[in-house]
N, C-alpha and C positions, 0 to 999 in steps of 0.2 A: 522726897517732896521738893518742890522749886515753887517757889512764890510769883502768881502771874501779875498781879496790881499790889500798889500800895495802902494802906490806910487810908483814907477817904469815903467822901461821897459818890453814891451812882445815880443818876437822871432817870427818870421814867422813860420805858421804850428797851429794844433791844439791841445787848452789847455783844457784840463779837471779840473775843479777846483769842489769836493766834498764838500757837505753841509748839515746839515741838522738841522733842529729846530722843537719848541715843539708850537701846535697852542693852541693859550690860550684862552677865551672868554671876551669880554669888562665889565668891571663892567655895564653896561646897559643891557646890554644880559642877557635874561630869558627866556628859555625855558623848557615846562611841566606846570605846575599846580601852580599858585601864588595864595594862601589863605591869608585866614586872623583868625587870631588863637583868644583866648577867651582875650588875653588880649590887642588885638585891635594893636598887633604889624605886620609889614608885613614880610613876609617868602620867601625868593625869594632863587630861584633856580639855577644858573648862568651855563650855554652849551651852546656848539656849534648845530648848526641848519644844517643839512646834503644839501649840493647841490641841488639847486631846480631850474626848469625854466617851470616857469607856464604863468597861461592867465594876472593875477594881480598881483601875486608876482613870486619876484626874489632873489634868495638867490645864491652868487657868491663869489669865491675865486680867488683871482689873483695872481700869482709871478708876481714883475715886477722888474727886474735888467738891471741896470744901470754901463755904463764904459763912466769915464771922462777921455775925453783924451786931459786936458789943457785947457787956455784961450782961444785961438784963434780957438778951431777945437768943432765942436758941439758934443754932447753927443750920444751914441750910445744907446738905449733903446729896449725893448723888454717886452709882458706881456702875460702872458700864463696860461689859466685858470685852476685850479687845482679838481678834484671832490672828494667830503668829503662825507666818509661813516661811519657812527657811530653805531656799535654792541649795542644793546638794554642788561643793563646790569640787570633787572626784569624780573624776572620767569612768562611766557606766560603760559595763562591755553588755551588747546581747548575748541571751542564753538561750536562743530554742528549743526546743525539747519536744520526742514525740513520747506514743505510749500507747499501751493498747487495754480495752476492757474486755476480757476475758470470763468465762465461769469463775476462774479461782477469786472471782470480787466479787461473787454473787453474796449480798448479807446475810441472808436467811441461812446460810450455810457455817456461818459462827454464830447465829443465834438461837437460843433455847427455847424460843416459842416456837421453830421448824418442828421442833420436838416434841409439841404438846405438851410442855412444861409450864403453860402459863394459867392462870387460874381464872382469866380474863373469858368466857365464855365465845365472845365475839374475837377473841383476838385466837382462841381454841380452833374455830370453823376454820379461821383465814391459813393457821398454821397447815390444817389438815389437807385444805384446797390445794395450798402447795406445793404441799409432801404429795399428793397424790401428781400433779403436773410433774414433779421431777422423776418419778417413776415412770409417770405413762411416756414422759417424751422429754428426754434427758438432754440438756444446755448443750446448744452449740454454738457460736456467733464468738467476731471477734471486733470489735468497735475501736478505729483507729483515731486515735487524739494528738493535733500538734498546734503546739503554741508559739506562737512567733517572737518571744523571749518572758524568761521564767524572772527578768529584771525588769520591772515595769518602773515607768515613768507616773507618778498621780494626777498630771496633765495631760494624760494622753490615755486613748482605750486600750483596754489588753484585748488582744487580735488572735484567733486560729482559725483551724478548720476540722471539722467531723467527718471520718468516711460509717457506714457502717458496712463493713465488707460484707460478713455474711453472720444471719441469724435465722433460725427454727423458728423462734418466738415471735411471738407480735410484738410490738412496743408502742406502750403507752404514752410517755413521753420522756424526753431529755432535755434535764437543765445544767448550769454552769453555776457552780456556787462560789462565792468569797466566805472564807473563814476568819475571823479575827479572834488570833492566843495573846490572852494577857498572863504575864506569870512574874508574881511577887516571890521575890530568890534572895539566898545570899552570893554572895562570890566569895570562897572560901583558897587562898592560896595553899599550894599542895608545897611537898617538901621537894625541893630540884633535885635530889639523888634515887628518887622514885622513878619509875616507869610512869607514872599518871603526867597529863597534862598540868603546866605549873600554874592553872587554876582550874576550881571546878563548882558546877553548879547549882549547890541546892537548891529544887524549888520548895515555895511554904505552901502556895494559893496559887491556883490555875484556872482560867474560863475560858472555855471555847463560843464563839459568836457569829451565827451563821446573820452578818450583816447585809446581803448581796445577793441575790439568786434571778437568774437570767432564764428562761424556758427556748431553749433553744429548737425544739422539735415537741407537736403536738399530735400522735397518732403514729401508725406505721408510716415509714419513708421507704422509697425504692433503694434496693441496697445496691451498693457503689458509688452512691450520689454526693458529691462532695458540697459540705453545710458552711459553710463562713455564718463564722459569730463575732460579735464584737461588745467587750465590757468596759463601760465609763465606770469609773472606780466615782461611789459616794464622796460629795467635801466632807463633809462636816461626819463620817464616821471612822475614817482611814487616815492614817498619819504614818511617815517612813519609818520602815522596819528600826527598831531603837532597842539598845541598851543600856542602860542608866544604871550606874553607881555611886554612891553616896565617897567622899571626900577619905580615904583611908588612912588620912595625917590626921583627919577629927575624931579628938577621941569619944566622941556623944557617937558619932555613926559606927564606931564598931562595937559591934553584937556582942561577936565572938573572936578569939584571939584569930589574927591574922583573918576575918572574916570582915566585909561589907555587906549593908544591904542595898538593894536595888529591886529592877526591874526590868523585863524583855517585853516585848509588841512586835510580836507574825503574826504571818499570813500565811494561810496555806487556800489551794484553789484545789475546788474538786468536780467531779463530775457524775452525776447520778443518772440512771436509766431505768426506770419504771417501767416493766414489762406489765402484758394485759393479767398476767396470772397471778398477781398481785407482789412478785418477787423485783427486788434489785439488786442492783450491782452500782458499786461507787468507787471510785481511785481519786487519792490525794495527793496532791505536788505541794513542797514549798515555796513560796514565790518570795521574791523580796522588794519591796517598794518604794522609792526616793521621789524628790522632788526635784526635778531638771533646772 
């Protein structure tokens, strides 16, 4: 807290009173990468964690100022949330990446209602439609996917292009999806005389969150045709890819012997193809996301 006036009177009419301070991090705060070095000492990294409002986690800033105005008259209060954006101060290398969508991504083909397994009457018809399509006229296409880097910037749009070389089928339509994985974990260190990496992950609590979905293609397209897309990543639902652990010298943060708790925030990007017979196919990339 910092004290902006002193004790006194205020005049009728409005006061502007100028401020400003420098945000610091809690010695408990770490965020990025906590190792454990050869001499068995811990490495911690102490930042601030950028504004976040997810399915499991919460990460929030508040002003909240306060005017007393004496014993006998209650306090006047106000709290107003502030959004923290932190510039990634490590040299981003591009990653592009291509990739193709194939029968072997077709869904329906690890799914059990292909099967007539489901009890769902309507979702029974839709199974049996295309079980009968894969029979009369069996998957052939191959849908070429390239991303002009798997390390996106969150000021900037993620960029590729779609070919669809060659497909049997009609197609419905094709979208580009953003996934956001929240996963409440421990970091449990391993024994260095082991084969395992000398830390490892448990997760407790995981949520996938398809925040983002882009319709890239509405109908059949001529095949060979090359499609440029382009995704503006959401503000206010995407924050850079983070790992976060609780302080491993405090002994209230550990769990369990030689364990921390924390948390991860990915992304993974995917692509789904809706053909007319009611079947699709989807392939998922991990991406990873900073702030330039």
């Amino acid at each position: 807290s910092m004290p902006l006036l002193p004790k006194g009177m205020l005049s009728c009419g409005i006061h502007e009173i100028p401020f400003s301070f420098s945000l610091q991090p809690t010695i408990a705060s770490s965020l990025g990468r906590t190792a454990f070095s050869n001499t068995q000492e811990h490495q911690i990294k102490s930042s601030l964690s950028e504004t976040f409002h997810g399915e499991l986690i919460l990460i929030q800033y508040n002003l909240h100022a306060t005017i007393s105005r004496g014993f006998l008259s209650r306090q006047l209060q106000c709290r107003l949330e502030i959004a923290l954006e932190i510039p990634s101060s490590r040299q981003q290398v591009q990653q592009p990446c291509s990739f193709n969508i194939t029968p072997c991504d077709i869904l329906s083909f690890r799914d059990d209602r292909i099967l007539g397994k489901s009890t769902n009457s309507k979702q029974s018809t839709t199974s049996a439609i295309s079980m009968a399509h894969l029979t009369q006229l069996p998957p052939k296409f191959e849908i070429k996917v390239h991303f002009l880097s798997l390390n996106s910037d969150l000021r900037k749009p993620l960029n590729g292009t779609l070919i669809i070389g060659s497909c049997n089928w009609s197609i419905r339509s094709i979208s580009v999806i953003l996934y956001r994985m929240e996963r409440i974990c421990l970091f449990q260190r391993c024994h260095p005389c082991t084969d395992m990496p000398t830390e490892a992950t448990v997760p407790l609590k995981e949520s996938k969150t398809a925040i983002h979905r882009l319709q890239i293609v509405n109908g059949d397209v001529w095949r060979g045709t090359e499609i440029p897309f382009s995704i503006q990543l959401p503000n206010f639902l995407v924050t850079p890819s983070t790992t976060y652990r609780s302080d491993p010298f405090h002994a209230a943060d550990r769990i369990l012997q030689n364990a921390t708790a924390g948390f991860q925030i990915h992304y993974e990007i995917g692509v789904k193809v809706m053909f007319a017979n009611q079947l699709k196919a989807e392939k998922f990339l991990p991406i990873s996301l900073f702030r330039g």
